[in-house]
MARFILUM-498253 format. One record per atom (N, C-alpha, C, CB): x, y, z. Coordinates in steps of 0.05 Angstrom, whole numbers, plus 5000, padded with zeros to 4 digits. Glycine has a CB too. Layout:
N
XYZ
...
This chain:
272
834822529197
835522669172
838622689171
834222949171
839422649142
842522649146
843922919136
843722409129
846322929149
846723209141
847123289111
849023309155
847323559106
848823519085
851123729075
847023479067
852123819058
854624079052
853224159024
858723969047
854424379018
853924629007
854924508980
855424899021
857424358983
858624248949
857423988945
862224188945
855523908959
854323568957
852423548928
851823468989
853323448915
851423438881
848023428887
852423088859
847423538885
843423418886
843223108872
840723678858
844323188840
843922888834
845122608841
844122878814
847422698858
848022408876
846322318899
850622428891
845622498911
844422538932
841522338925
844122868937
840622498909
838222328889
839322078883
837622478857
841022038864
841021748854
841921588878
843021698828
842721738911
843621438920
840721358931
846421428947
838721488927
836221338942
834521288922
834521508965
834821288894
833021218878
832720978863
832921368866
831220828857
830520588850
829020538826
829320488868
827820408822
825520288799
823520068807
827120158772
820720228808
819019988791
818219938766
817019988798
816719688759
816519678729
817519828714
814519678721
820219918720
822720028704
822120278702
823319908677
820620378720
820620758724
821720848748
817620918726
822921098748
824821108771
822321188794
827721368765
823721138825
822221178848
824821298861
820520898863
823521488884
826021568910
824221608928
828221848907
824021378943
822521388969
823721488997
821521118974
822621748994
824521959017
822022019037
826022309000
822422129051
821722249080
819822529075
824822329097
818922669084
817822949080
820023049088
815223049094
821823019113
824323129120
827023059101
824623029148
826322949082
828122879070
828223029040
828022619071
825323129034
825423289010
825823509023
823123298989
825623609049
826123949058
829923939059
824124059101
831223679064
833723659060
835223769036
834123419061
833123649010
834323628984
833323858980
833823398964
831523948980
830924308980
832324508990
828824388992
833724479012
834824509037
838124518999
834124159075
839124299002
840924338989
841024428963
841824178991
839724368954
838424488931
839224868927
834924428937
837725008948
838025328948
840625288967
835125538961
842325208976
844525268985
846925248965
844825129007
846925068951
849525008929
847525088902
851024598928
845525228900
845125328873
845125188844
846925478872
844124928857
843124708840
840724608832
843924538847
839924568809
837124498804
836224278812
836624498781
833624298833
831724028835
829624098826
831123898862
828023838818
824823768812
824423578827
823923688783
821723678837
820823448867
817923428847
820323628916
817823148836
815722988812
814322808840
817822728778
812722718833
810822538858
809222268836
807322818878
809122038855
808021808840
805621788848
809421558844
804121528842
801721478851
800621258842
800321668847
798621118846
797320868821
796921128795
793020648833
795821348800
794321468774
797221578761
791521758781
799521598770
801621638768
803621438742
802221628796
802521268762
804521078742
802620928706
805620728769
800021008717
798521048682
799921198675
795321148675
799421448686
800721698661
803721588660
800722118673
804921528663
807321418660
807421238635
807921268684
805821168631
805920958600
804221098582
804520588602
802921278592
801821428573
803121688556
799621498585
805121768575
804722048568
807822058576
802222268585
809722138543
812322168546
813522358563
813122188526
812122648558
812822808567
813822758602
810922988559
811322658619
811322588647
813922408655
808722438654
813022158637
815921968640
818522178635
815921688611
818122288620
820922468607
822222638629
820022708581
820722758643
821422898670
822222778688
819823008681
820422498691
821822348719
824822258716
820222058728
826122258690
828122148682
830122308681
827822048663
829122558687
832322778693
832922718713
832323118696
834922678719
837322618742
837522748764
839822658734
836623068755
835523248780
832923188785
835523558776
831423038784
827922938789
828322728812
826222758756
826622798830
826222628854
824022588854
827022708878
823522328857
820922268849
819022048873
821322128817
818622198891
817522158920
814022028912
817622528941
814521808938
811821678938
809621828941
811521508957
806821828934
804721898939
803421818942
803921978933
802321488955
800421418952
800521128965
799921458927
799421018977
800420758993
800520498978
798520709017
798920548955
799520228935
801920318924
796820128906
803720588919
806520518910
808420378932
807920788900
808220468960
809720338983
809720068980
808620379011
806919968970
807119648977
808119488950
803819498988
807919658926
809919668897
812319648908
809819938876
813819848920
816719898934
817619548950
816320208964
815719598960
818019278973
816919068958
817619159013
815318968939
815118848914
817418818903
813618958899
818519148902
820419078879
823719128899
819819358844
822919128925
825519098941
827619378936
827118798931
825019628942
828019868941
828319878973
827120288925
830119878971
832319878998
830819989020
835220088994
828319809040
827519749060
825220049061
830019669081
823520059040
821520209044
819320229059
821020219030
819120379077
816720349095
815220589091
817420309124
812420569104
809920669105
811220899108
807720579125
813921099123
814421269130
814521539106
816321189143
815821329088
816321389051
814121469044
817121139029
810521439046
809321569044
809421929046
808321439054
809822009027
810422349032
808522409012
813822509027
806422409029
803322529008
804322909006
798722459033
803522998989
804223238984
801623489005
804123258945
799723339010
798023509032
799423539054
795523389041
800223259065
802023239087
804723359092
802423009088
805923369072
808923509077
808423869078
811423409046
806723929055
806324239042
806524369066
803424319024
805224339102
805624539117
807624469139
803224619127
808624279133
811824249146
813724449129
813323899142
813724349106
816324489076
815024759076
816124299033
812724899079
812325199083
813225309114
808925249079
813825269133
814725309150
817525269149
813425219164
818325119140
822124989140
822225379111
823124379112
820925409096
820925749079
821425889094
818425889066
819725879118
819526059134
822126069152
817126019147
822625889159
825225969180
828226019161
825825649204
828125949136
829725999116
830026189107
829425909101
827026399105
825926629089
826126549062
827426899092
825226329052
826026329020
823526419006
827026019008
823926448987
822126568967
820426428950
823426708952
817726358944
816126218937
814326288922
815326148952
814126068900
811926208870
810626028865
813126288838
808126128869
805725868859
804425868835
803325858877
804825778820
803125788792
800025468795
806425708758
798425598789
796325398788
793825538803
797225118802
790825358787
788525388789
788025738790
787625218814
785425848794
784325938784
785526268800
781525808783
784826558794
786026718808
784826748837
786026928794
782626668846
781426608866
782426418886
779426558859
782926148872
782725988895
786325938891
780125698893
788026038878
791726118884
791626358902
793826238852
789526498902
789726758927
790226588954
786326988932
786826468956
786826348979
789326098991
784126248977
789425998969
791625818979
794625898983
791625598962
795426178969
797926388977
797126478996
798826618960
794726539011
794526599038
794926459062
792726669040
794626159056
794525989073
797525939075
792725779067
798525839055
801525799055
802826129073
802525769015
801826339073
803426549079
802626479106
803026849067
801026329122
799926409157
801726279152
797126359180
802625999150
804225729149
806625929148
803625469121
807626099136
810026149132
810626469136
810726039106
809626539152
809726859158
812726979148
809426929195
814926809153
817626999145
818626819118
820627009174
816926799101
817726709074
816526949055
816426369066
817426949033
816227109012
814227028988
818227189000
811426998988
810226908974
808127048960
809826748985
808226848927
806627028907
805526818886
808627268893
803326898879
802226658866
800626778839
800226488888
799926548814
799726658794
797726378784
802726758779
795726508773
793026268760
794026118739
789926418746
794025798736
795225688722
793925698689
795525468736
791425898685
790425868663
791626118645
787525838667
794025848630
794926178604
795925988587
797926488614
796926088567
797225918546
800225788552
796926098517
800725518558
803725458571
805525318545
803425198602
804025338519
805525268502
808225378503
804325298481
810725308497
813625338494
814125528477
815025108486
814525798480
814626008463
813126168454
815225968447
810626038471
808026358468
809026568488
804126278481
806726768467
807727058488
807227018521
805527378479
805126908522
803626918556
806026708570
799526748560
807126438555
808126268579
811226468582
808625858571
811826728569
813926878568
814226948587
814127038554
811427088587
810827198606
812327168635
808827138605
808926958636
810226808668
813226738677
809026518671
814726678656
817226558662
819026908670
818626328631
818827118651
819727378657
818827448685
818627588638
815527468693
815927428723
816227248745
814627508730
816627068738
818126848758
821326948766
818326498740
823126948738
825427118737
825427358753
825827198711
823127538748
823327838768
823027778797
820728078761
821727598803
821027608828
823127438847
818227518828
824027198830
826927068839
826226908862
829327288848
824526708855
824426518880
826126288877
821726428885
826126298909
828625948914
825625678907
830725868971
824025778901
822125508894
819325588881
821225338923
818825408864
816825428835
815125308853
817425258801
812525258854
810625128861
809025098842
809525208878
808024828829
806624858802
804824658810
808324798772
801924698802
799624548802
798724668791
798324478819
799024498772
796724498742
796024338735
797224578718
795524118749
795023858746
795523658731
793423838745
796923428735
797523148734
798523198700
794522918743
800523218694
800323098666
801623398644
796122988658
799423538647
800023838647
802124048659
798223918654
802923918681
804824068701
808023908700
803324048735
807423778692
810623558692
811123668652
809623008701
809423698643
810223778615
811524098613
807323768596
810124218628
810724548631
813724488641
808524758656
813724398670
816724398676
819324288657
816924238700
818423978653
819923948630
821024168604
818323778621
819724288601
819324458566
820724788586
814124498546
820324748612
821625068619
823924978638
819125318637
824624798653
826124768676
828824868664
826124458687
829524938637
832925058633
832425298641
834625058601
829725438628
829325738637
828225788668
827125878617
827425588679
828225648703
829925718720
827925558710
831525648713
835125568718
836025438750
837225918716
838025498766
837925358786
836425438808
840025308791
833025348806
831425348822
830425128838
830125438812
828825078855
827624818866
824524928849
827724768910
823724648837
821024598826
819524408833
821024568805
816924468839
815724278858
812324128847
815524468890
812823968831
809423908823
807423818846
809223658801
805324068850
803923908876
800723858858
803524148913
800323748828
797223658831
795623908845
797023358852
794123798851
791223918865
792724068890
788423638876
794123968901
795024178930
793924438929
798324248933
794624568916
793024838919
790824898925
792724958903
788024718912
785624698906
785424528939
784824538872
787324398940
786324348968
786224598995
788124118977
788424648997
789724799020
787425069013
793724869017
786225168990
784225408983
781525298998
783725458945
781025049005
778925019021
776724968993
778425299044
778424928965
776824908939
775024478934
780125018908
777024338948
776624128951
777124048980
777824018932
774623888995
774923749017
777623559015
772223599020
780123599037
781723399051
781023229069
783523489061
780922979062
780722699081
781322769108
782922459074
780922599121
782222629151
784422489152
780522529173
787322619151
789522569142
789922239159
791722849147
788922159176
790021909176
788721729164
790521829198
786221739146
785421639117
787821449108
785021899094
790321729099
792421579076
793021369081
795021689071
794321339108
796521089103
794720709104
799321129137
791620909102
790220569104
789020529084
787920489127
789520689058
788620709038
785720789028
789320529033
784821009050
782021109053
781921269036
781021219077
783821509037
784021739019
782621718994
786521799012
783121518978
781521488945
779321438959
782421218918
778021238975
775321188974
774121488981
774420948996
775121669001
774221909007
774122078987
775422009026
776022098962
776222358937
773822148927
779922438910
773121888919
770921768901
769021768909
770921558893
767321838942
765521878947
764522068944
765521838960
767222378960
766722658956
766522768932
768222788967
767122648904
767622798884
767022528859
770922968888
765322368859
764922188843
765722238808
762222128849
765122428807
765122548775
769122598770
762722968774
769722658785
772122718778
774822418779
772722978799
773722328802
775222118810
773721818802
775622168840
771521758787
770221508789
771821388763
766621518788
773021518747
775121338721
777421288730
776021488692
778421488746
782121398763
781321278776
784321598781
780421138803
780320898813
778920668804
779820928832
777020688794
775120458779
775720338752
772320568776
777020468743
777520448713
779920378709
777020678696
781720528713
784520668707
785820438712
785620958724
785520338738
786820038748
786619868730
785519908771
785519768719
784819568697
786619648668
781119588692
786419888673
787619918642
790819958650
786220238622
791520128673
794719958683
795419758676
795219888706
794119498693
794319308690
794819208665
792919238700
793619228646
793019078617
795819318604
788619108599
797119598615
798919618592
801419528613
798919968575
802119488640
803519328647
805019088643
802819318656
802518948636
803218678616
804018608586
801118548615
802118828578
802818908547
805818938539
801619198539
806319178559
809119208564
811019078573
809519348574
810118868580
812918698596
813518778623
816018738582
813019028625
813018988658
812818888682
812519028663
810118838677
809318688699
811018438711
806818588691
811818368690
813018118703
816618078702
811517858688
817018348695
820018468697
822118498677
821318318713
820718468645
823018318623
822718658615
822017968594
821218878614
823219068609
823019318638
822519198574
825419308642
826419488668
826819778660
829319378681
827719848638
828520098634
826120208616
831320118621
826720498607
824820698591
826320768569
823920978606
């Protein structure tokens, strides 16, 4: 891990490791390498968003402006998830990506809750239901005994200027954490940040998907060395067919066909 200082920009920091596939940005970092940029992040009082890719990732990416729209802030680091982006990565030759760049968000969440803990920083979870954000603020608190943590059910109205998403943002503000935790899943959660990250102000924001729903013991986790052989999907499409049988079975195909549509695929448009 490299060091870093207190006046070091986040977004340099970011743009010197970030890249593009099919002309969407990638920053294939380390798990120790987003607790860095987090790490700098609450020390120089600068805004990050830690966004995550994926195959189901890079659909919503042509689908859905808002998502693309977030990965494209300059403060957005936008870390691998998933092992068919790794083998995308040296496809498209970002600067010597390996399997290591895998930083699945199950995997890092109880390293980066402990790196809270020796920090004491302060932590806000918004997402899933008031039940299973208890359980998973509990789990994160064993993980992080000397951090401060508080969590809030992602079901309220998150439109941009309703009373309730006021709300939440007034107590996020009261409570003053060095980091947002948002899972509200895929699509939904990169829109919220987008539409609030000024009223956030200089915080670290962190989209983890399902993480929550996992770590609550709400959805079975793989046997973490699944990921890097590309078991994990077959394990969510066995364990959970209904939820997952259109993102891997389907979803691929229709990538593919707006890939090409788009010019991507074969490189003639690079940018967004």
């Amino acid at each position: 891990m490299t060091s870093t200082t207190k006046d070091q920009s986040v977004i340099n920091w970011i743009e010197e490791k970030t890249g593009r596939i099919f002309g969407l940005r990638l920053t294939p970092t380390t798990p120790q390498d987003i607790i860095e940029a987090t790490s700098l992040s609450i020390n120089s009082a600068q805004p990050l968003i830690i966004a995550h890719q994926n195959l189901h990732g890079l659909y919503v990416s042509l689908t859905d402006t808002a998502y693309r729209s977030l990965h494209e802030l300059p403060q957005t680091l936008v870390h691998i998830d998933g092992f068919p982006i790794v083998y995308l990565a040296w496809l498209h030759r970002l600067r010597h990506t390996t399997m290591k760049h895998r930083a699945a968000i199950h995997d890092w969440m109880p390293d980066y809750a402990k790196a809270a803990s020796k920090k004491r920083w302060r932590m806000y979870c918004i997402g899933s239901s008031d039940d299973v954000n208890e359980r998973a603020v509990n789990v994160l608190s064993d993980l992080a005994p000397d951090a401060t943590i508080k969590g809030r059910n992602g079901f309220f109205d998150a439109t941009q200027g309703s009373l309730e998403n006021q709300a939440v943002l007034d107590e996020i503000a009261a409570f003053d954490p060095h980091i947002v935790i948002v899972g509200m899943g895929m699509g939904r959660q990169e829109q919220w940040i987008l539409e609030n990250h000024e009223a956030l102000g200089n915080r670290c924001t962190v989209a983890v998907g399902a993480c929550l729903e996992y770590m609550a013991g709400e959805l079975k986790m793989s046997p973490r060395w699944f990921g890097p052989f590309g078991l994990e999907m077959l394990w969510r499409l066995v364990s959970c067919p209904r939820r997952y049988a259109h993102r891997y079975l389907i979803e691929p195909w229709l990538l593919l066909g707006l890939l090409i549509k788009s010019g991507r695929l074969f490189g003639r448009k690079q940018q967004t």
